[in-house]
C-alpha positions as CSV (number, residue, x, y, z in Angstrom):
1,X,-7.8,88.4,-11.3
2,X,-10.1,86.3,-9.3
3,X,-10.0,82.4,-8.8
4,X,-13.4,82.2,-11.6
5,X,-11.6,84.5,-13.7
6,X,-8.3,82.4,-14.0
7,X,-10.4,79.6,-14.5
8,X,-12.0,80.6,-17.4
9,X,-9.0,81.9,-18.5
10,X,-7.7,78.4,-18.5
11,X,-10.4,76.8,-20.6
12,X,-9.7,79.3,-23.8
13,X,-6.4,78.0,-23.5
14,X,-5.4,75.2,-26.4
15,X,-4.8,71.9,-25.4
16,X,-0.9,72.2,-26.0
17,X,-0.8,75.6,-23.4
18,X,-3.0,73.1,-21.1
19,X,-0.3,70.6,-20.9
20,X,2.9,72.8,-20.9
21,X,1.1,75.0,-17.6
22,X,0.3,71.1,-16.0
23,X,4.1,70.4,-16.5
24,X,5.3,73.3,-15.1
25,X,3.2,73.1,-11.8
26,X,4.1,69.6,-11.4
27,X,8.4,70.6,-11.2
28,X,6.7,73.4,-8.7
29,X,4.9,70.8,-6.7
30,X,8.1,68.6,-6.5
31,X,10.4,71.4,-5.8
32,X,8.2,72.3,-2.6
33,X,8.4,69.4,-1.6
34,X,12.2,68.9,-1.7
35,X,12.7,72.5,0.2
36,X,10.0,71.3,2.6
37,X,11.7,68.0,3.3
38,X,15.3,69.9,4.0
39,X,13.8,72.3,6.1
40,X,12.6,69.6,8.7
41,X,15.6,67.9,8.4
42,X,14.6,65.1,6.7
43,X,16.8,63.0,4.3
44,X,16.1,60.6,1.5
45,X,17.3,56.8,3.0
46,X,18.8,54.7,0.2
47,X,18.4,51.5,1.3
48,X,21.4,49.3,0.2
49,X,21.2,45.4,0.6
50,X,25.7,44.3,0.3
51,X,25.2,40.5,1.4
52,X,23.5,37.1,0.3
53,X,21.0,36.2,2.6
54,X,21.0,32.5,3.0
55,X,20.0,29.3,4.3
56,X,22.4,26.8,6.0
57,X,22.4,23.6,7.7
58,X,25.1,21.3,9.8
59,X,26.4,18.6,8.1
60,X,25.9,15.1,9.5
61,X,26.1,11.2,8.6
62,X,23.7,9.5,7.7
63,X,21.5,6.6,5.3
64,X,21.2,7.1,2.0
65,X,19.4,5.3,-1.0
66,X,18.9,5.3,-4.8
67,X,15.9,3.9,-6.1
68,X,14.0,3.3,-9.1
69,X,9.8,4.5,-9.3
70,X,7.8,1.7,-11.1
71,X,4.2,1.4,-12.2
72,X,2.0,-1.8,-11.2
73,X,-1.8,-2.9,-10.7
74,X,-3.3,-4.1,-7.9
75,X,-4.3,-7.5,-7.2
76,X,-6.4,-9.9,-4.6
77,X,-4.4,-12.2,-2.5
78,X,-7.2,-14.6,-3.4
79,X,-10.2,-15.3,-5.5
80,X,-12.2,-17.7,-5.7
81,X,-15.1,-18.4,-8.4
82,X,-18.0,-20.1,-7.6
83,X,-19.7,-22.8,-9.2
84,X,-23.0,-24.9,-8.6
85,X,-21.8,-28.4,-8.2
86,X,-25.4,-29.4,-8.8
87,X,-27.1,-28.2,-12.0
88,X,-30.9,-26.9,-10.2
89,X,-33.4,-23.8,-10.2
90,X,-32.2,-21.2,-7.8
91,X,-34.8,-21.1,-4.8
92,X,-33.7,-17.9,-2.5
93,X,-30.1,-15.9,-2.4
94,X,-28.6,-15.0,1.3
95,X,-26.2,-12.4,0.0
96,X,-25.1,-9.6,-1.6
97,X,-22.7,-7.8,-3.5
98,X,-19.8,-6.6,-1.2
99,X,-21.0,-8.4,1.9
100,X,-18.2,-9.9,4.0
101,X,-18.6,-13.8,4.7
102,X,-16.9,-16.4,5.8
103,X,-15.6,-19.6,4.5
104,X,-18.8,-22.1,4.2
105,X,-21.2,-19.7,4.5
106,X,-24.1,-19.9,2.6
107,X,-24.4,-17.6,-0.5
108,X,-27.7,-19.5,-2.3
109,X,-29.7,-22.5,-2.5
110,X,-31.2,-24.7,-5.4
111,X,-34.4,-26.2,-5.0
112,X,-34.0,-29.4,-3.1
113,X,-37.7,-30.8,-3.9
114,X,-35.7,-33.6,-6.6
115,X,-33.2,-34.5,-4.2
116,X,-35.6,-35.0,-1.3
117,X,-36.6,-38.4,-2.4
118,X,-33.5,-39.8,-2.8
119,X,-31.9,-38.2,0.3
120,X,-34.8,-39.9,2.7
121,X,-34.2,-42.9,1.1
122,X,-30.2,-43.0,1.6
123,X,-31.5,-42.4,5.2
124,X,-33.9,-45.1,5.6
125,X,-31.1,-47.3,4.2
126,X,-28.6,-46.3,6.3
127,X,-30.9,-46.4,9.7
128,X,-32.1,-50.5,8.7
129,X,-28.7,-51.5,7.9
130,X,-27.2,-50.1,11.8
131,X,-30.3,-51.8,13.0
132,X,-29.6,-54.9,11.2
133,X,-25.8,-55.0,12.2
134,X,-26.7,-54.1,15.9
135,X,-28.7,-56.6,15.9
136,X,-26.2,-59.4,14.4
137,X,-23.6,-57.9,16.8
138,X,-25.7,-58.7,19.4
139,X,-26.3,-62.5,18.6
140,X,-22.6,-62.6,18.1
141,X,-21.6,-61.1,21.4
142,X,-24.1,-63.8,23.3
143,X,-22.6,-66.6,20.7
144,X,-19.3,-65.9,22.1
145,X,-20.0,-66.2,26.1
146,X,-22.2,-69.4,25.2
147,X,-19.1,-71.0,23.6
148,X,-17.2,-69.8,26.9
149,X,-19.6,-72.2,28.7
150,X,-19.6,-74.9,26.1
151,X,-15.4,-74.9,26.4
152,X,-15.9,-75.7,30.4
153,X,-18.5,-78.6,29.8
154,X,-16.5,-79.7,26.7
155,X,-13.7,-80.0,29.0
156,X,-15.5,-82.1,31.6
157,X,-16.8,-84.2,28.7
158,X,-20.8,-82.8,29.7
159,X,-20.7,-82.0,25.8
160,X,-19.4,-83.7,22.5
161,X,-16.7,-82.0,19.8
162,X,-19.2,-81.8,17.5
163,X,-21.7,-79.5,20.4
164,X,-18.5,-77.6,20.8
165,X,-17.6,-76.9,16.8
166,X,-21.3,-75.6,16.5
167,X,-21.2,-73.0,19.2
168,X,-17.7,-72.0,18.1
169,X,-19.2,-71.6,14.7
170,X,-21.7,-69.5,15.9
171,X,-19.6,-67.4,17.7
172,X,-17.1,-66.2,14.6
173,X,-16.4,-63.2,13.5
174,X,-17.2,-64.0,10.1
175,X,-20.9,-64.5,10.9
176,X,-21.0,-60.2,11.2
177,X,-18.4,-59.6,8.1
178,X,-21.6,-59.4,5.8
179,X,-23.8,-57.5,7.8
180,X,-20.7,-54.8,8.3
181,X,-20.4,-54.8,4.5
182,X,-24.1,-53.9,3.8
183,X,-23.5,-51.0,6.5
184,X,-20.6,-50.1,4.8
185,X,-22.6,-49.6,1.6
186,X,-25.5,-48.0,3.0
187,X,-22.9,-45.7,4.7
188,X,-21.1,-44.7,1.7
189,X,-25.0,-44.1,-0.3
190,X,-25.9,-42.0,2.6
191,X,-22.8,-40.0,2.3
192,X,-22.9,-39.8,-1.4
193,X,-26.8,-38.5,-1.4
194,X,-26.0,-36.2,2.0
195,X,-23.2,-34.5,-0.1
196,X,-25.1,-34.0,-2.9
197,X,-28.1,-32.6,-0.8
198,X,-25.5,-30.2,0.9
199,X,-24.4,-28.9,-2.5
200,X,-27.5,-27.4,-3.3
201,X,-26.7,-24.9,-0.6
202,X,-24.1,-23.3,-2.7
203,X,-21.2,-21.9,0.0
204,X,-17.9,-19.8,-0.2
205,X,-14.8,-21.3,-0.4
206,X,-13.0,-18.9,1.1
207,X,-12.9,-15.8,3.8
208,X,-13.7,-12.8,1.8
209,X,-16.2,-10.3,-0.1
210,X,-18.5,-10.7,-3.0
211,X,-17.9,-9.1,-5.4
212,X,-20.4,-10.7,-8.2
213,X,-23.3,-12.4,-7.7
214,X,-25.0,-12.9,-11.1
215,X,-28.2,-15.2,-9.9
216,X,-31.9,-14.0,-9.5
217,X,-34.1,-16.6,-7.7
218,X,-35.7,-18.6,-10.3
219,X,-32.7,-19.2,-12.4
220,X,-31.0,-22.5,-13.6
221,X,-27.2,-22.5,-12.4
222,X,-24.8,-24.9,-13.2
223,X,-21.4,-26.0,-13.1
224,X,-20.8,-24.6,-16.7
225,X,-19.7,-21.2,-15.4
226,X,-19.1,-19.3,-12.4
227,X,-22.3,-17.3,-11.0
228,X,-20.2,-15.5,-7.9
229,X,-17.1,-14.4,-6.7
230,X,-15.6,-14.2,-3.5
231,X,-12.5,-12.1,-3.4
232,X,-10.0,-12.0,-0.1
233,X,-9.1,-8.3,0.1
234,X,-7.3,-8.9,3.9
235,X,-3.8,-9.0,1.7
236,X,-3.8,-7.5,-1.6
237,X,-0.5,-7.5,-3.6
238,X,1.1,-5.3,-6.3
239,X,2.9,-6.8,-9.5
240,X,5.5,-4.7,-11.1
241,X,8.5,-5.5,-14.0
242,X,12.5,-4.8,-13.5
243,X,14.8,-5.0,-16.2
244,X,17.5,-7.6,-15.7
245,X,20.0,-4.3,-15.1
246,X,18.0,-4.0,-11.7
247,X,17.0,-7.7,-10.9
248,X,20.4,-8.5,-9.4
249,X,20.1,-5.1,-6.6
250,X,16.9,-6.0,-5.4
251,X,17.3,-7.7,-1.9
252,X,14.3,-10.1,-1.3
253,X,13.8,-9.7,2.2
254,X,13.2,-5.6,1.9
255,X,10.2,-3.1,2.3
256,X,9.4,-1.1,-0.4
257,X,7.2,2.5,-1.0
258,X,3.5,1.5,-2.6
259,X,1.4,4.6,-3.3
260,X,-2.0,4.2,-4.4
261,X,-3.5,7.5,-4.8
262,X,-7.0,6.6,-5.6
263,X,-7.0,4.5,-2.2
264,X,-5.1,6.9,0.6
265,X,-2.7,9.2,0.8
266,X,1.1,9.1,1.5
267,X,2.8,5.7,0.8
268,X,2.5,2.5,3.0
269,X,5.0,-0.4,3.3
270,X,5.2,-3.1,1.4
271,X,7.2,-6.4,1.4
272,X,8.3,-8.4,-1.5
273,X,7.2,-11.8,-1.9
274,X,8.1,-13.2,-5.3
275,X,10.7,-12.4,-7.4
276,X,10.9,-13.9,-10.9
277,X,13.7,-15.9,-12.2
278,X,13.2,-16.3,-15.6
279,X,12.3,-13.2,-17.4
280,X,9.2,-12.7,-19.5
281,X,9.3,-13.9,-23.1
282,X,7.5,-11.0,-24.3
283,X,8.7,-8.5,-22.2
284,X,12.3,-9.1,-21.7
285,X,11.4,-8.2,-18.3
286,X,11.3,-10.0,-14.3
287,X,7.9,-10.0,-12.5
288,X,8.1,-8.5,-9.3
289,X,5.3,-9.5,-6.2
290,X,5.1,-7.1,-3.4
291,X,2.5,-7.8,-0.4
292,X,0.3,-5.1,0.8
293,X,-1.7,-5.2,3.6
294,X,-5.3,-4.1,4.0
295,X,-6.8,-4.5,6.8
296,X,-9.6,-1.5,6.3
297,X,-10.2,-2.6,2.3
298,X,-9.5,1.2,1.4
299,X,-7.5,-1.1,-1.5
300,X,-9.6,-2.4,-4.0
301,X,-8.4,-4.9,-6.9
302,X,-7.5,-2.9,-10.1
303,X,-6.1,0.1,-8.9
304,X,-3.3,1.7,-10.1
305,X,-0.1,2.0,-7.7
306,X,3.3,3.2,-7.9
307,X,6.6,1.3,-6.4
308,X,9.3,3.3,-5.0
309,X,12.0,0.3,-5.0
310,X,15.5,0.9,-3.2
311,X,18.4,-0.7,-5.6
312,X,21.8,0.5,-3.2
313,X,21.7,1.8,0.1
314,X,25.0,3.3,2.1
315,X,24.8,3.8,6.1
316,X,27.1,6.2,8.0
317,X,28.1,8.7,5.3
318,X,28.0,12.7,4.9
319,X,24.7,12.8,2.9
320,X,23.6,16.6,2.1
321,X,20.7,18.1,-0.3
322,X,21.2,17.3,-3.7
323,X,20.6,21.2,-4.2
324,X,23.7,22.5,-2.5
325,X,26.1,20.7,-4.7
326,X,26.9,23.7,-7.3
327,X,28.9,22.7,-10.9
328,X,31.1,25.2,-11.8
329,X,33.8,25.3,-14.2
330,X,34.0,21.7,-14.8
331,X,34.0,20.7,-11.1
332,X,31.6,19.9,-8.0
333,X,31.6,22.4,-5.1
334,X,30.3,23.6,-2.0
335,X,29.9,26.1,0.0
336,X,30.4,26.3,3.8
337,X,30.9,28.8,6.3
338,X,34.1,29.0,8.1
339,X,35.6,31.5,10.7
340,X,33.2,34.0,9.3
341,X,34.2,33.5,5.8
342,X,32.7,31.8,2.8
343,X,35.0,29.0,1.8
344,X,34.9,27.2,-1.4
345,X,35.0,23.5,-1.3
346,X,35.2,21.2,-4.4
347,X,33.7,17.5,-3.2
348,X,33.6,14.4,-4.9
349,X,30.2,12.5,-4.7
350,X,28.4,9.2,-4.0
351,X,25.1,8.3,-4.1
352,X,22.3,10.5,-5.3
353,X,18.3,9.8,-5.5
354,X,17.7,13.1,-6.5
355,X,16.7,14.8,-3.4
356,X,20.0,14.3,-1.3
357,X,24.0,13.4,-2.3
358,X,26.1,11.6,-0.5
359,X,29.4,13.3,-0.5
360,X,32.8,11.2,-0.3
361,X,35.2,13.6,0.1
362,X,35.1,17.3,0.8
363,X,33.0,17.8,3.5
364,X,33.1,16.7,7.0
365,X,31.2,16.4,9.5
366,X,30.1,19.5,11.4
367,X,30.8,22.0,8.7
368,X,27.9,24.6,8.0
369,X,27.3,23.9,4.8
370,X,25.0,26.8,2.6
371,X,22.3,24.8,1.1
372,X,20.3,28.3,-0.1
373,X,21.2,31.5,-1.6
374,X,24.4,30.0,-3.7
375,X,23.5,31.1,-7.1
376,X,25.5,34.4,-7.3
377,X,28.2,33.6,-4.7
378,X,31.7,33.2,-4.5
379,X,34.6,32.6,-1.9
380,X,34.7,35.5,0.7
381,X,30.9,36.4,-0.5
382,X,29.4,38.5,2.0
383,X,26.2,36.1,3.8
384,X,24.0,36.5,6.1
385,X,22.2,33.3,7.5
386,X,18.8,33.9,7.7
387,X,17.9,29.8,8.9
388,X,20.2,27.2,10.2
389,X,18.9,23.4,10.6
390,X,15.3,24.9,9.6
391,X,15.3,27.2,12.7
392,X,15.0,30.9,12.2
393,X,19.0,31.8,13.0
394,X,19.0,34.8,15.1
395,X,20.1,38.2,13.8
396,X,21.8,41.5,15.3
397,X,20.5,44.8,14.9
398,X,20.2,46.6,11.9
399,X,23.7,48.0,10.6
400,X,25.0,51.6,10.7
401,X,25.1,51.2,6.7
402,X,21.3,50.3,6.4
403,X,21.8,47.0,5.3
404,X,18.7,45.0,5.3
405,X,17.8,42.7,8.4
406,X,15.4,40.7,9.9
407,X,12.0,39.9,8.0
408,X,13.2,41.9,4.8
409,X,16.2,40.1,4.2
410,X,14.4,36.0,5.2
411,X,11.8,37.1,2.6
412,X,15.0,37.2,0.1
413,X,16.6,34.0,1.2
414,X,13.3,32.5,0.3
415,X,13.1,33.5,-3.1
């Protein structure tokens, strides 16, 4: 029977003789395949993984700190709002919103047609009463050299007492005091009208950056309300609350985390500044001021931050990760590797901020501690270190027993 033949054969069959033939060449396929495989000598590898791979690291001393994460809002070192000491009709602007300036730099004026009048005149007062009083100083200067004379013909009797009492006269002091009061006055209108002249050229108080202007030329302003700000945003500073359980840890003098995510990324270092002493009556709780500086602005006034605060810190001691600290069956323990053995070690602990542990007793230092792959072991497991002090650890060739090595067995100490 031809190849067409069986075909058609096949396709009168019913569907239950289709699938029983389909099963039966499938267990011949696989049995050729078997005989096939022995004839070249090939043999099935079972690959057989007997150890933990694992991660391990040397312990060492070092600094260790707890701390506490606390929410606070941004704030300008200063502000300062500005009023129009002068009530008057804005007549032209010379800034804008978020232009640096300095301190007494212009930001508007008011019209100064008003105070024109008066200002000349303060002038013209001032200029006639120097005139006047240079002019009796004058006289009184010449009265006093013409009584110097009058003393040497008084004394060789040229002149009478009563010639000499009327030079002397003359030549007092007393003769000026009027004329130095009426410069005094016109001094003191002068300055009054000057300042209020100045004032109509409204200036910033401060170093800083506007950050409102709300004038238009042709406005009235006046000293009813502020119409601009100038903000300092060289120094900027957080505020935060502690409870009074954490008031008494805090150390003045020390830097702190700040992290402002909508400003940068990463923390920067802060230093505390205030530190409240009488707790809020509201609250229950103590203000907290931490400096910030910010140099580039990237900090603006309002933004959010968070406040990584140390509260204890211990120098000098075995500190390992928090991870490789194992509880089991109601006591702490680790896991080192020692004269090719896994040993056992129960430790007693310290400090913890949740990423490392300082350990008090258990460890030393030195000891290769297993900081990865300790869920399912035990003392005398069977390990293999796959990374020691984040370097790959270097590995011998693959065993007689196929155990697994190299890349296979890294890729299951990583997960």
């Amino acid at each position: 029977m031809g190849l067409k033949d069986k075909l058609g054969s096949l396709k009168g069959m019913s569907r239950q003789k289709k699938i029983g033939v389909g099963i039966v060449v499938l267990l011949i396929l696989l049995l050729v395949s078997r005989i096939v495989s022995t004839l070249s000598g090939g043999e099935v590898a079972e690959v057989q993984q007997n150890y933990i791979p694992v991660n391990a690291q040397t312990v060492s001393k070092e600094s260790i700190s707890t701390n506490i994460i606390l929410s606070g809002k941004v704030y300008a070192d200063k502000e300062a709002a500005v009023l129009a000491k002068t009530p008057g009709r804005v007549e032209s602007i010379a800034v804008k919103v978020g232009d640096v300036v300095q301190k007494n730099q212009i930001l508007f004026s008011l019209d100064k047609s008003d105070m024109q009048a008066s200002y000349n005149q303060a002038v013209a007062g001032l200029k006639m009463a120097e005139a006047n009083y240079q002019v009796n100083k004058d006289k009184l200067d010449n009265a006093k050299i013409q009584l110097e004379r009058y003393q040497q013909l008084y004394e060789a009797g040229a002149i009478s007492k009563a010639e000499l009492e009327q030079v002397e006269l003359q030549a007092s002091d007393a003769t000026i005091a009027t004329v130095e009061a009426q410069l005094d006055q016109a001094r003191a209108q002068y300055d009054a009208a000057a300042k209020s002249y100045s004032d109509l050229d409204v200036k910033s108080p401060i170093n800083g950056i506007v950050t409102s202007l709300d004038v238009r030329v042709g406005d009235m302003a006046t000293n009813a309300a502020p119409v601009a700000m100038v903000v300092d945003m060289d120094n900027v500073y957080v505020e935060v609350s502690v409870s009074e359980k954490v008031i008494n840890s805090i150390d003045s003098s020390q830097e702190v985390q700040v992290e402002i995510a909508s400003a940068f990324s990463g923390a920067v270092k802060g230093k505390i500044d205030g530190l409240g002493l009488a707790a809020d009556a509201r609250t229950g709780k103590y203000m907290l001021k931490i400096n910030i500086p910010n140099e580039e602005h990237l900090i603006k006034a309002g933004m959010f931050a968070k406040v990584v605060l140390d509260t204890a810190t211990k120098d000098d001691v075995v500190v390992v990760p928090a991870d490789s600290v194992v509880y089991r069956s109601g006591r702490n323990v680790a896991y080192i590797f020692a004269d090719d053995n896994v040993v056992e070690r129960e430790v007693v602990t310290g400090l913890e901020n949740g990423k490392h542990i300082e350990i008090v007793n258990g460890l030393d230092e030195g000891d290769i501690l297993i900081v990865k792959g300790m869920s399912f072991m035990k003392e005398d497991s069977e390990i293999k270190i796959i990374e020691l002090d984040g370097v790959p650890y270097p590995q011998e060739d693959e065993k007689e027993d196929g155990s697994i090595e190299g890349d296979e067995a890294e890729g299951g100490a990583n997960q």
